[in-house]
PDBQT receptor file of N, H, CA, C and O in Angstrom, charges set to zero:
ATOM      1  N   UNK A   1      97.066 117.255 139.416  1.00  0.00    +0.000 N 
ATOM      2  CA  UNK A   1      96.323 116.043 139.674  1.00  0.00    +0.000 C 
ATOM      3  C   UNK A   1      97.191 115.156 140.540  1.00  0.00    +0.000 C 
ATOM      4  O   UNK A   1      98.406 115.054 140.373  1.00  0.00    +0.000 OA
ATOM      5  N   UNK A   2      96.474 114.493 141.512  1.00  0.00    +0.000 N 
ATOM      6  H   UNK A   2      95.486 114.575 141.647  1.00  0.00    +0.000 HD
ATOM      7  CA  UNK A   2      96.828 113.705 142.476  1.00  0.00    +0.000 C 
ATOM      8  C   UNK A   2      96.396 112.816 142.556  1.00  0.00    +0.000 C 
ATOM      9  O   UNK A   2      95.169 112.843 142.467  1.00  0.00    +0.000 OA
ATOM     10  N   UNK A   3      97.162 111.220 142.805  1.00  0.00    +0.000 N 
ATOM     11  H   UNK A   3      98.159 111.198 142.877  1.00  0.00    +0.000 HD
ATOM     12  CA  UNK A   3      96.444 109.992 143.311  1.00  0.00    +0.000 C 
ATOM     13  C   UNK A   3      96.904 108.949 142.369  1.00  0.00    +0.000 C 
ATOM     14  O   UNK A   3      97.537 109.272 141.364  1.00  0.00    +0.000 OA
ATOM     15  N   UNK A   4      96.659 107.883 142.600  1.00  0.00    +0.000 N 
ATOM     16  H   UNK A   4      96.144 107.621 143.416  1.00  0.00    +0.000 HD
ATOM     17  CA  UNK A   4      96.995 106.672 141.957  1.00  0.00    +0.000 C 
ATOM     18  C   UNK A   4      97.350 106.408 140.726  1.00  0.00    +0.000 C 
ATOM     19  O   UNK A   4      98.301 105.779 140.261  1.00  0.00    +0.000 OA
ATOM     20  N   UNK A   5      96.181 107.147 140.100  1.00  0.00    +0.000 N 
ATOM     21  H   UNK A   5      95.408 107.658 140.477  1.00  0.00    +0.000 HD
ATOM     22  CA  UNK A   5      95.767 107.003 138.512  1.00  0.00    +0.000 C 
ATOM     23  C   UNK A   5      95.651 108.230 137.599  1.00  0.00    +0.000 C 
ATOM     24  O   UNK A   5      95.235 108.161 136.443  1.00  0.00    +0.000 OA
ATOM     25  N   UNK A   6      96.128 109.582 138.322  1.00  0.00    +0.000 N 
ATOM     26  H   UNK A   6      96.467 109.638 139.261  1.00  0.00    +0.000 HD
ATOM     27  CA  UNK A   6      96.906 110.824 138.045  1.00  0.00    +0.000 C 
ATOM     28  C   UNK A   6      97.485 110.867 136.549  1.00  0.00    +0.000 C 
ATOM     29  O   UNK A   6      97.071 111.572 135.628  1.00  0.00    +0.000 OA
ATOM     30  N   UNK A   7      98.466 110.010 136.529  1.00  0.00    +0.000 N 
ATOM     31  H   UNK A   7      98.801 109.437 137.277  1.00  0.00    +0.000 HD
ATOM     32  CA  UNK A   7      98.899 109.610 134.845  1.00  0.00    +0.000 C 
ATOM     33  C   UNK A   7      98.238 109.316 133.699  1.00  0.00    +0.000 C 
ATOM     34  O   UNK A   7      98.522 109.604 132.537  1.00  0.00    +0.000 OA
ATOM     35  N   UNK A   8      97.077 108.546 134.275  1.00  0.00    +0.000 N 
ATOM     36  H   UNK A   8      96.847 108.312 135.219  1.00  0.00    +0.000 HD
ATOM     37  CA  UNK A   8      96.380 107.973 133.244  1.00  0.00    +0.000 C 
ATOM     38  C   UNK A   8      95.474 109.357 132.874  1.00  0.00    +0.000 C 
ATOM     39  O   UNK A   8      95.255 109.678 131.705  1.00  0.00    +0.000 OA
ATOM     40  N   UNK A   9      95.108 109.928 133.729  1.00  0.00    +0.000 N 
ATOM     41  H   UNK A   9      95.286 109.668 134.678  1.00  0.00    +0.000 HD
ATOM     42  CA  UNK A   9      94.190 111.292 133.268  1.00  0.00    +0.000 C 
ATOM     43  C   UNK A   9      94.859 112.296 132.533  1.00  0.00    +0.000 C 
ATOM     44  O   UNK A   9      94.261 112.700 131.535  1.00  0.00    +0.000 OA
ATOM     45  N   UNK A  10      95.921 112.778 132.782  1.00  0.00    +0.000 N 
ATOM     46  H   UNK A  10      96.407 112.450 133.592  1.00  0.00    +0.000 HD
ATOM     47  CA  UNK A  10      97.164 113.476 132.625  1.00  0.00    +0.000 C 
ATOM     48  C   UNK A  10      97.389 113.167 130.815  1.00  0.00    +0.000 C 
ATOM     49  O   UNK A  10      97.265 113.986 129.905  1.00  0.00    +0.000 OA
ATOM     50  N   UNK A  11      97.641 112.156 130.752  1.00  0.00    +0.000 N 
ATOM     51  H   UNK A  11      97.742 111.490 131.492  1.00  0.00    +0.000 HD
ATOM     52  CA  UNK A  11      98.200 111.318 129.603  1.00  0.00    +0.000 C 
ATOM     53  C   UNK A  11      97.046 111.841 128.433  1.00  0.00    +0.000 C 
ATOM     54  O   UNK A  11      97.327 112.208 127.292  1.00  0.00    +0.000 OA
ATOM     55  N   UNK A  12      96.098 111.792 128.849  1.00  0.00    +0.000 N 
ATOM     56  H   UNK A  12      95.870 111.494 129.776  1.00  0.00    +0.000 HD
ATOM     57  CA  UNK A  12      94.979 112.122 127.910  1.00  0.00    +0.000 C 
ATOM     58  C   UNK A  12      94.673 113.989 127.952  1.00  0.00    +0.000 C 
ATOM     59  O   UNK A  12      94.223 114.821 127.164  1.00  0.00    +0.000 OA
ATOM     60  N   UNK A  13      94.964 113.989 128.702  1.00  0.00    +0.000 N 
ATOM     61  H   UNK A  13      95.329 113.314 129.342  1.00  0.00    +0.000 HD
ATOM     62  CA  UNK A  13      95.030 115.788 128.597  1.00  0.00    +0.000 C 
ATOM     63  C   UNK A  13      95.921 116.510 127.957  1.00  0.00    +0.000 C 
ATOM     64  O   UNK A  13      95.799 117.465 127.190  1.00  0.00    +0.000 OA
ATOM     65  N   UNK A  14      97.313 115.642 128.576  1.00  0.00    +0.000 N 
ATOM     66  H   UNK A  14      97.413 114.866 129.200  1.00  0.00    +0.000 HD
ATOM     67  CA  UNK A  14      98.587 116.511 127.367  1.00  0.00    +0.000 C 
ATOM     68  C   UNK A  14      98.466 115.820 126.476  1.00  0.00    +0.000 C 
ATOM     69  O   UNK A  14      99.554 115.946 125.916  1.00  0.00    +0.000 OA
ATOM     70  N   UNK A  15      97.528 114.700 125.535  1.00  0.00    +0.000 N 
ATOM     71  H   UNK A  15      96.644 114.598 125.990  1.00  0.00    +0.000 HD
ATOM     72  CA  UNK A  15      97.998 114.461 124.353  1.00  0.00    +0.000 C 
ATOM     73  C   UNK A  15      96.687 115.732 123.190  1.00  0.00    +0.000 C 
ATOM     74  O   UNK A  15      96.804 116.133 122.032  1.00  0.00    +0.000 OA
ATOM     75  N   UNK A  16      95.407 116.007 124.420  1.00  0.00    +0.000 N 
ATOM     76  H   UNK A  16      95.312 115.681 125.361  1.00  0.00    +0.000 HD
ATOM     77  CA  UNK A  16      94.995 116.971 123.819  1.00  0.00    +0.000 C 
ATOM     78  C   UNK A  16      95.618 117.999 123.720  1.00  0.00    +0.000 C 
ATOM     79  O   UNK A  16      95.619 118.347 122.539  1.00  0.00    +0.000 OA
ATOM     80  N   UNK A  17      96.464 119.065 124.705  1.00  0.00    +0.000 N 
ATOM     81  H   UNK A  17      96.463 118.783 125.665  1.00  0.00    +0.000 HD
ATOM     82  CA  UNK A  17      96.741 119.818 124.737  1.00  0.00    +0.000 C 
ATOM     83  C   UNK A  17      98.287 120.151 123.505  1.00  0.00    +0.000 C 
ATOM     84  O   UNK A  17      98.878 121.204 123.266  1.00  0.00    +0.000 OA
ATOM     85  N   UNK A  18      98.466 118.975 123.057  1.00  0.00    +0.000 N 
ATOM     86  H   UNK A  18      97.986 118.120 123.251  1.00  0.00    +0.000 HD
ATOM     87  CA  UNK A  18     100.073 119.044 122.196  1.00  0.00    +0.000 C 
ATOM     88  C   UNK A  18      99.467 118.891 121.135  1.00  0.00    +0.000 C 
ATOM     89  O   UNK A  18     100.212 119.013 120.162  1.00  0.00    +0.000 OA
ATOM     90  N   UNK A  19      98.029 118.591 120.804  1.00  0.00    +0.000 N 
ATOM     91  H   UNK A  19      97.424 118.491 121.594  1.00  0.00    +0.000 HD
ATOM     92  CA  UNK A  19      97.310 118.348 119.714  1.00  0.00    +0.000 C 
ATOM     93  C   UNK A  19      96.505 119.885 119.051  1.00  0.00    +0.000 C 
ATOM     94  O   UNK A  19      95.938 120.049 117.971  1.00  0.00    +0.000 OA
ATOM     95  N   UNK A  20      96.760 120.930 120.283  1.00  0.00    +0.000 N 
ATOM     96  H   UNK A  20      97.221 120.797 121.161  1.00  0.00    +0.000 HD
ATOM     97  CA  UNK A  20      96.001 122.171 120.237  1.00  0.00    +0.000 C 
ATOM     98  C   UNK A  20      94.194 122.075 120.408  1.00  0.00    +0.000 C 
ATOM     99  O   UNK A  20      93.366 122.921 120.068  1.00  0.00    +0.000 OA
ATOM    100  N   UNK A  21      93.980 120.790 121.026  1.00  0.00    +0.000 N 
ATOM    101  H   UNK A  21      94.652 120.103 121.302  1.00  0.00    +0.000 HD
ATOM    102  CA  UNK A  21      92.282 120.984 121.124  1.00  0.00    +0.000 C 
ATOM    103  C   UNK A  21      91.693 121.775 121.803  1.00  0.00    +0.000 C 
ATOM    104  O   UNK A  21      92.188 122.208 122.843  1.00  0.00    +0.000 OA
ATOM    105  N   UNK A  22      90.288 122.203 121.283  1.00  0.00    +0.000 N 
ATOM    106  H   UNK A  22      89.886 121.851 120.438  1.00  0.00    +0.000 HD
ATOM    107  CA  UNK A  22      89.862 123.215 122.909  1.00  0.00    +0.000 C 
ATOM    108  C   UNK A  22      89.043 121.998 123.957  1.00  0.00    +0.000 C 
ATOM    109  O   UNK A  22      88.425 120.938 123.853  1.00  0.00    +0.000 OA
ATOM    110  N   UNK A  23      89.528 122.985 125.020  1.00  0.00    +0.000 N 
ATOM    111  H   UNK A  23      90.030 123.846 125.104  1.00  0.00    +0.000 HD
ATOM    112  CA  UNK A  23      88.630 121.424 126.297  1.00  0.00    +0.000 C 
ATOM    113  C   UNK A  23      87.431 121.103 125.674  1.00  0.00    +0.000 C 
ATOM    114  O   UNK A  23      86.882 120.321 126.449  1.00  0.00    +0.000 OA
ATOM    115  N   UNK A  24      86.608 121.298 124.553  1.00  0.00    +0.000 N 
ATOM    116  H   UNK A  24      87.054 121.934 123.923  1.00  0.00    +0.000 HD
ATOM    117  CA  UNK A  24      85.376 120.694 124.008  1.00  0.00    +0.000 C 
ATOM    118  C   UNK A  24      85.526 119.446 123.337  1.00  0.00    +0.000 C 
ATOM    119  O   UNK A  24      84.611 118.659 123.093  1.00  0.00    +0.000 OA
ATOM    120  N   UNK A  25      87.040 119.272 122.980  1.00  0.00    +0.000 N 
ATOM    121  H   UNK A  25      87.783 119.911 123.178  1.00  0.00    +0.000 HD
ATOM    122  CA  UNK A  25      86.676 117.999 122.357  1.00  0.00    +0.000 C 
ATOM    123  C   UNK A  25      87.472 117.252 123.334  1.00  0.00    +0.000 C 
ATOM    124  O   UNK A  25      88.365 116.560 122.846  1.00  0.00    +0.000 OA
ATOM    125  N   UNK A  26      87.331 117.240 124.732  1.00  0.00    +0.000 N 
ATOM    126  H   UNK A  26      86.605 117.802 125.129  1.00  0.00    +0.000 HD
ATOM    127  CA  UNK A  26      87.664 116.275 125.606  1.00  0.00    +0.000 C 
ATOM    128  C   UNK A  26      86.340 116.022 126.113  1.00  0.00    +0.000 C 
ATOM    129  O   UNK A  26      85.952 114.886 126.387  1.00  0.00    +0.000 OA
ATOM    130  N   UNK A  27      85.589 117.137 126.251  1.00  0.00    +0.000 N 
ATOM    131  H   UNK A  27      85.904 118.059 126.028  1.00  0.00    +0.000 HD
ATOM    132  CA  UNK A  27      84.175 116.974 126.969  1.00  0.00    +0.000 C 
ATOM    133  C   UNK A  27      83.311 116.559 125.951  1.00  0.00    +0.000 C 
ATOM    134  O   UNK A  27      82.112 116.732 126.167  1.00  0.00    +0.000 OA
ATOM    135  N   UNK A  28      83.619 116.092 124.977  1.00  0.00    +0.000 N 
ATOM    136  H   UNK A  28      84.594 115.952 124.802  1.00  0.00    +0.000 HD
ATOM    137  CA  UNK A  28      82.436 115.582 124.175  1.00  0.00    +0.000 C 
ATOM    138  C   UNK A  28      83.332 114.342 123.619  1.00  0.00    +0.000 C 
ATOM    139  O   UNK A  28      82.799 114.096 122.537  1.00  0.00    +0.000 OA
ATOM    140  N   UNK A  29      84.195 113.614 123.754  1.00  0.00    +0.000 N 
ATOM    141  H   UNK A  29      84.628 113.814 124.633  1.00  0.00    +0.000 HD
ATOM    142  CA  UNK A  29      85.371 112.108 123.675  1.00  0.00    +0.000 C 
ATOM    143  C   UNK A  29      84.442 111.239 124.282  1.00  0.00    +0.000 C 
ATOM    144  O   UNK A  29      83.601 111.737 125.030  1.00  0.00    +0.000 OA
ATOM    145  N   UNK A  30      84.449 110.555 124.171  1.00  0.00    +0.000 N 
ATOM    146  H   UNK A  30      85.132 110.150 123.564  1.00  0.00    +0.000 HD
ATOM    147  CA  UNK A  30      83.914 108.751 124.163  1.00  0.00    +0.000 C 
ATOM    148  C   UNK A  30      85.523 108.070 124.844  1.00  0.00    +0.000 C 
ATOM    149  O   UNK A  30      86.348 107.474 124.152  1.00  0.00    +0.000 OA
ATOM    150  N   UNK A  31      85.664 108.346 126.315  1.00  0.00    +0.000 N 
ATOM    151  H   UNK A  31      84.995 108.831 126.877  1.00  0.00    +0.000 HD
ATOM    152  CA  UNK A  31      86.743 107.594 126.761  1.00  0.00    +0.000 C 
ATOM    153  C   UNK A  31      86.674 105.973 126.992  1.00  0.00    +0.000 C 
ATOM    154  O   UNK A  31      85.604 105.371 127.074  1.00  0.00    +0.000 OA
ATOM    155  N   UNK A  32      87.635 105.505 127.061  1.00  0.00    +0.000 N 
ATOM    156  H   UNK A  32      88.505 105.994 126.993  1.00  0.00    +0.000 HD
ATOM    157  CA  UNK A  32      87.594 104.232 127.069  1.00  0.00    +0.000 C 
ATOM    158  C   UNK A  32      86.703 103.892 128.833  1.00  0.00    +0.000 C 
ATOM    159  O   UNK A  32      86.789 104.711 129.748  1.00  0.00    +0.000 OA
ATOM    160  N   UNK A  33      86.070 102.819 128.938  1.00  0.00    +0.000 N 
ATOM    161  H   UNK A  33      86.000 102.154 128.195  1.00  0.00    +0.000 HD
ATOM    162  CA  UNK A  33      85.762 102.509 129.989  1.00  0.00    +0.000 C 
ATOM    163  C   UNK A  33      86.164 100.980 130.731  1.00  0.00    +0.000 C 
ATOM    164  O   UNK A  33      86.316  99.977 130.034  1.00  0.00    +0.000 OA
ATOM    165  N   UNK A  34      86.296 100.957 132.063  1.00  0.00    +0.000 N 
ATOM    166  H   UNK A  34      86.172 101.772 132.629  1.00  0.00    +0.000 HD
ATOM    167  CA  UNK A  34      86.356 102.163 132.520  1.00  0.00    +0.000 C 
ATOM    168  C   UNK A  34      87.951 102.555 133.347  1.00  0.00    +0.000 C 
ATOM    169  O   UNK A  34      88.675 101.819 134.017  1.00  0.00    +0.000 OA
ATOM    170  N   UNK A  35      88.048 103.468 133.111  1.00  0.00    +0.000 N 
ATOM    171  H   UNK A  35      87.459 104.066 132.567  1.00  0.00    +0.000 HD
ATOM    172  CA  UNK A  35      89.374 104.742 133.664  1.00  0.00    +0.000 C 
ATOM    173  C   UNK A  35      89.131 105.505 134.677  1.00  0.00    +0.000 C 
ATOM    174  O   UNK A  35      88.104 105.129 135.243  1.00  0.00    +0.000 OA
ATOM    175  N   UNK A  36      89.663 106.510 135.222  1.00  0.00    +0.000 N 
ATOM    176  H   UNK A  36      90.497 106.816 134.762  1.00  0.00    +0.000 HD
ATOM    177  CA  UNK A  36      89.954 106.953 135.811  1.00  0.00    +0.000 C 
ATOM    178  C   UNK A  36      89.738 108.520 134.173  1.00  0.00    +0.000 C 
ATOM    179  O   UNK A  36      89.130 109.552 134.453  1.00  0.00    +0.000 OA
ATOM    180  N   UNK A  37      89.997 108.433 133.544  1.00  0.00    +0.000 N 
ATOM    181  H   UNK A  37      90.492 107.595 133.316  1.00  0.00    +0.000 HD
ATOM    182  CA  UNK A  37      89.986 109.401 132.682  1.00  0.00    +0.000 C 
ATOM    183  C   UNK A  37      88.606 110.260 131.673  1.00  0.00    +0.000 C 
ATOM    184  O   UNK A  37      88.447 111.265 130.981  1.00  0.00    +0.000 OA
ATOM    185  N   UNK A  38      87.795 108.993 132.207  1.00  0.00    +0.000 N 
ATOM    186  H   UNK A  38      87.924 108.177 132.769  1.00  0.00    +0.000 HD
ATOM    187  CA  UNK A  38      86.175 109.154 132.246  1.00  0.00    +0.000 C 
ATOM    188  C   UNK A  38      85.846 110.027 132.993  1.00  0.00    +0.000 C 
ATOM    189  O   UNK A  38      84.636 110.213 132.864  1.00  0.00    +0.000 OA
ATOM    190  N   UNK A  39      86.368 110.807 133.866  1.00  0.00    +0.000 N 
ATOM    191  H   UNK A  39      87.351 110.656 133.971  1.00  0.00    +0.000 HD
ATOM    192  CA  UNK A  39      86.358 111.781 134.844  1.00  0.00    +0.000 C 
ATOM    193  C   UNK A  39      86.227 113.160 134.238  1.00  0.00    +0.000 C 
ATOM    194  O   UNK A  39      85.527 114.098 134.621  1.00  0.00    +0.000 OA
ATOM    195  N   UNK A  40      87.122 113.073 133.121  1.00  0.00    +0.000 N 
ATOM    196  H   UNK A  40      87.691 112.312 132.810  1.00  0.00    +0.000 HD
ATOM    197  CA  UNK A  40      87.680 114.381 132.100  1.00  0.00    +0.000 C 
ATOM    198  C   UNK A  40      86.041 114.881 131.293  1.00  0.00    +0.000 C 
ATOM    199  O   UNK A  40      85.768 116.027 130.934  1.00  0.00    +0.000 OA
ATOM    200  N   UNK A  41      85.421 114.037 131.204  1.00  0.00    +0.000 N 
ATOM    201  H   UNK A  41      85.643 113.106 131.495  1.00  0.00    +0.000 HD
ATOM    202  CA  UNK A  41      84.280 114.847 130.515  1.00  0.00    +0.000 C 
ATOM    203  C   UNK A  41      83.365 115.369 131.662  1.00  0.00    +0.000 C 
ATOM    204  O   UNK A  41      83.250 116.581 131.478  1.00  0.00    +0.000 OA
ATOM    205  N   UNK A  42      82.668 114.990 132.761  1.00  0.00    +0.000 N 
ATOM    206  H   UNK A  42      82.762 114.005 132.910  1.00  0.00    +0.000 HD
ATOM    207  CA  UNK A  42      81.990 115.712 133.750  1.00  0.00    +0.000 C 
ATOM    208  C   UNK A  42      82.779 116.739 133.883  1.00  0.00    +0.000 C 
ATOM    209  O   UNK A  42      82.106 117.770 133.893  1.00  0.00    +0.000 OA
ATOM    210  N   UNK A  43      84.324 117.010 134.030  1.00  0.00    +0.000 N 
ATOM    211  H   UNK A  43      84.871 116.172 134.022  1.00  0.00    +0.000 HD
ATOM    212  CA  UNK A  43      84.863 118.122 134.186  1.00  0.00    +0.000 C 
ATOM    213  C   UNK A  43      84.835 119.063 133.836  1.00  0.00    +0.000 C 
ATOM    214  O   UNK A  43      84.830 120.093 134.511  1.00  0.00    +0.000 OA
ATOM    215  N   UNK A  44      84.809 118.963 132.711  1.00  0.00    +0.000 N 
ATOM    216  H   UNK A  44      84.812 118.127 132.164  1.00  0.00    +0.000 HD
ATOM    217  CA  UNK A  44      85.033 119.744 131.093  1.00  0.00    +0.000 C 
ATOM    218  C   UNK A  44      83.566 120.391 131.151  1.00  0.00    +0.000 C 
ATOM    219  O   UNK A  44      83.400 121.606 131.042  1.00  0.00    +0.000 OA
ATOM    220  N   UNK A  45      82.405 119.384 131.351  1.00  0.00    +0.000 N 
ATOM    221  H   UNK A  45      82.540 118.398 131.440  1.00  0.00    +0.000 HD
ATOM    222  CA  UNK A  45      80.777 120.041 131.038  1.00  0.00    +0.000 C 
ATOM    223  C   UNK A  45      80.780 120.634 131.711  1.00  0.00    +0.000 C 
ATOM    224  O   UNK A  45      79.753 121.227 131.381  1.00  0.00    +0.000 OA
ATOM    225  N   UNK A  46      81.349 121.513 133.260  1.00  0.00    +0.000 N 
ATOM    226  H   UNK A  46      82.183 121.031 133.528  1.00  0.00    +0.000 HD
ATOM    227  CA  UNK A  46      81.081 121.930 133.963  1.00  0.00    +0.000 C 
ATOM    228  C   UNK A  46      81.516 123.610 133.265  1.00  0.00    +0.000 C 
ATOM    229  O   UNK A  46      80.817 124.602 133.470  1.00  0.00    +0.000 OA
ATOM    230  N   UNK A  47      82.467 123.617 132.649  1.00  0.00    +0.000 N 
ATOM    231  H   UNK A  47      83.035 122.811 132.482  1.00  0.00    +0.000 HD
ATOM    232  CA  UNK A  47      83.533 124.897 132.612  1.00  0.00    +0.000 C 
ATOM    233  C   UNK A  47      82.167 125.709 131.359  1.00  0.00    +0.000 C 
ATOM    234  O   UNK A  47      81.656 125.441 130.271  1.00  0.00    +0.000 OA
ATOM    235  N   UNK A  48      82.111 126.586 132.220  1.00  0.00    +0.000 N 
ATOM    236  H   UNK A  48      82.526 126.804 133.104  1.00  0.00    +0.000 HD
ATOM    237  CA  UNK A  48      80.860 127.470 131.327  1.00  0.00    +0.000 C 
ATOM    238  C   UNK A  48      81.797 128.563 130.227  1.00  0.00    +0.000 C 
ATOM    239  O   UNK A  48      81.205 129.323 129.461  1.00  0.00    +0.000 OA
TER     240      UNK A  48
């Protein structure tokens, strides 16, 4: 990830990923609004 606000998305991904979640419970999270990390669930719905 690239760009300004890179961290802030990041930050929420490795705290799932050190937590062992599957990407479903990022794509179904209620992120704070609004972020840059609100991004993470359109992402996530996409991955079939």
């Amino acid at each position: 990830m690239m760009g300004p606000d890179a961290g802030e998305v990041m930050a929420v991904v490795e705290v799932a990923m050190l937590a062992g979640l599957p990407y479903t419970a990022l794509r179904d999270a209620i992120l704070t609004h609004p972020t840059m990390a609100e991004g993470v669930n359109p992402l996530f719905s996409s991955v079939h």
